[in-house]
C-alpha positions in Angstrom: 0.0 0.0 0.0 2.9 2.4 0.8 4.4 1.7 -2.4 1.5 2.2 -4.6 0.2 5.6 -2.9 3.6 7.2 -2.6 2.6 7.6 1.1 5.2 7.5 4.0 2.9 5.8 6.5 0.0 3.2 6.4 -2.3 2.8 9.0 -5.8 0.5 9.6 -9.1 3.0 9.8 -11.3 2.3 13.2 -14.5 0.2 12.0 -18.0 1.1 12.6 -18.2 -1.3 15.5 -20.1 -1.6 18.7 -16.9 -1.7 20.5 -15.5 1.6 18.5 -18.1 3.5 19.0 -21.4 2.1 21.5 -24.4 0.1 20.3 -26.9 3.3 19.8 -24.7 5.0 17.0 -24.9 2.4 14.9 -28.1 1.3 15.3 -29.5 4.7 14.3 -26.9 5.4 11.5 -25.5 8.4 13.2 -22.5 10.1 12.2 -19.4 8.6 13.6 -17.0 11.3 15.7 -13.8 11.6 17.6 -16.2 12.7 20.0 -18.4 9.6 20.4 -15.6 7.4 20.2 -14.3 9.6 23.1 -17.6 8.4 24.7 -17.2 5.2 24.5 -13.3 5.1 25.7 -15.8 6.9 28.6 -18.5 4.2 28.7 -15.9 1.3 29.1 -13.4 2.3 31.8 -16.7 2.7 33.7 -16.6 -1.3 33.5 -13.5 -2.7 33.4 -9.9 -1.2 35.1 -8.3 1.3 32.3 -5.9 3.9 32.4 -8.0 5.9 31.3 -8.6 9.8 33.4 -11.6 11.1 32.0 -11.1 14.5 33.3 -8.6 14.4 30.2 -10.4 12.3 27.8 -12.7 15.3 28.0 -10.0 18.3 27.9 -8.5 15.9 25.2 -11.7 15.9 23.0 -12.9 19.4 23.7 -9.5 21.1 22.3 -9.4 18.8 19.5 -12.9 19.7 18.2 -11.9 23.3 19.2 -9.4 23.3 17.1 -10.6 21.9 14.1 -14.5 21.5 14.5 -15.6 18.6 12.8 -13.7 18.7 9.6 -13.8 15.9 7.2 -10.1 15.3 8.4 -10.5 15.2 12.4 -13.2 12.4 11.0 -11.5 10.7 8.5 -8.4 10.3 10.6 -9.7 7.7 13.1 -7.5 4.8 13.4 -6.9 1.3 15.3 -3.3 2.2 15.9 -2.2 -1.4 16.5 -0.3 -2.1 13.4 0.8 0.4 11.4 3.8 0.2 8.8 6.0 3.0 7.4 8.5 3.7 4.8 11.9 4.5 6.3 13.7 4.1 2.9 13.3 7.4 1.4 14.6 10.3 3.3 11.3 12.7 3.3 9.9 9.7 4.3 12.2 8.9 7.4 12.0 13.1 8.2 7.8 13.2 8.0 7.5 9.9 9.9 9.7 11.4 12.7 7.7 14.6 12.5 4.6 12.3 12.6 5.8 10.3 15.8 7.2 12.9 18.1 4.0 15.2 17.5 1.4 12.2 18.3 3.8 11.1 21.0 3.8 14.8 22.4 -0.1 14.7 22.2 0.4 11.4 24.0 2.3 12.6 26.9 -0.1 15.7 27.1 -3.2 14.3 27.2 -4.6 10.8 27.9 -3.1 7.6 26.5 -5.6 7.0 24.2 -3.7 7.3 21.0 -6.6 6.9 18.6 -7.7 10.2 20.3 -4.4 12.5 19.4 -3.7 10.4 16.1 -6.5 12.7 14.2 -5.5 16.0 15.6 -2.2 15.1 15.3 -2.9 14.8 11.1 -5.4 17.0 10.7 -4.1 19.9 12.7 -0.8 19.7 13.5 0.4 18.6 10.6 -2.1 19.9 8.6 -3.0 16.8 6.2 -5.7 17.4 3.7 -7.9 14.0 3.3 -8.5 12.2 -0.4 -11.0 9.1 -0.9 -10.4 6.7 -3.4 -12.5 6.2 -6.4 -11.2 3.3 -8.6 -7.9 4.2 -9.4 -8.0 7.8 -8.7 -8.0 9.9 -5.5 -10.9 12.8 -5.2 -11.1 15.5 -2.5 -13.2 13.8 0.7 -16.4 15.5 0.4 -17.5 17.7 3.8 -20.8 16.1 3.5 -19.4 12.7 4.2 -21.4 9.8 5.0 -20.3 7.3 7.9 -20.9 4.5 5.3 -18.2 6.6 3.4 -15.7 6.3 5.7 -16.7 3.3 7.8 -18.8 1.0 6.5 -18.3 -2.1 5.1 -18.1 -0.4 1.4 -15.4 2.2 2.9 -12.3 3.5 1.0 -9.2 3.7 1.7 -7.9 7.7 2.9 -4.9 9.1 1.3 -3.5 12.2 3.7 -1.5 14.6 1.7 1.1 17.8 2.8 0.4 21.2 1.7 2.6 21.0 -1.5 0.6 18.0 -2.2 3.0 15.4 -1.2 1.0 11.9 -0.3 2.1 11.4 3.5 -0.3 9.0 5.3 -2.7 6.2 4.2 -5.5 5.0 6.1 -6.9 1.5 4.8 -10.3 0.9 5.1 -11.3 -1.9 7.9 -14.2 -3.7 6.3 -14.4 -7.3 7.7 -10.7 -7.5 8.0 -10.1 -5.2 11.3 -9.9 -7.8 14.9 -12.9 -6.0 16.2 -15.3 -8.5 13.9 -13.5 -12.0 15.3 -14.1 -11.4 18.9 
């Protein structure tokens, strides 16, 4: 995937799941958010023992959507950051990955540990990574209007994050059936 989007990271999208983001979002096709993924990071320390402070989960999600109010990107940037790979060959490469990992890390350290969390404002604000969908072969501006079918459904695309001079950075592969969450 690196190879054939020019991209200097790849990472797995977070899928439309019950355990992403609560039964009722789902169920009622509502539009999936940082913020009600934030609620269920919320929902589920409540059960089980996490690390989780959610004084900062909120401080966390409340300057992020400050920040950059729901924009396509904040959206579009959700990730299961599990498994990601990146390119380490190409110089720019090696320079944006470091820029990539020391600015979420920084987020990290900031906030809570919830990396899915920082991952989005880390791309689309920090960085400032403008989203693409792909259509066929070709890559189209993500519209604003954006569906959650669009970006996690089972028909998803994949999400191609590109630098202000246009330069493919980060690729986001969409889950479908493939993401852990569905063979629990």
């Amino acid at each position: 995937m690196l190879n054939a989007t020019g991209a200097c990271a790849a990472f797995v999208g977070l899928p439309a799941h019950r355990f992403a983001f609560g039964e009722r979002p789902l169920a009622t096709n509502q539009r999936l958010t940082l913020s009600l993924h934030a609620q269920e990071i919320e929902a589920a320390s409540r059960h089980r023992s996490t690390t989780d402070s959610i004084d900062l989960l909120h401080k966390q999600v409340h300057a992020y959507t400050d920040e950059k109010a729901a924009s396509v990107e904040l959206e579009g940037a959700l990730i299961d950051s599990a498994f990601f790979l990146q390119d380490q060959t190409a110089p720019q490469c090696r320079a944006h990955n470091a820029e990539l990992g020391c600015t979420w890390l920084n987020e990290v350290a900031c906030f809570s540990d919830r990396d899915q969390l920082s991952f989005p404002a880390v791309v689309a604000g920090k960085l400032q990574l403008t989203m693409e969908i792909q259509r066929g072969q070709k890559w189209l501006a993500a519209p604003q209007n954006w569906t959650t079918k669009q970006l996690f459904g089972k028909r998803a695309t994949d999400r191609l994050f590109r630098d202000r001079t246009g330069v493919p950075r980060v690729v986001i592969a969409a889950p479908h059936q493939l993401h852990w969450y569905y063979h629990r």
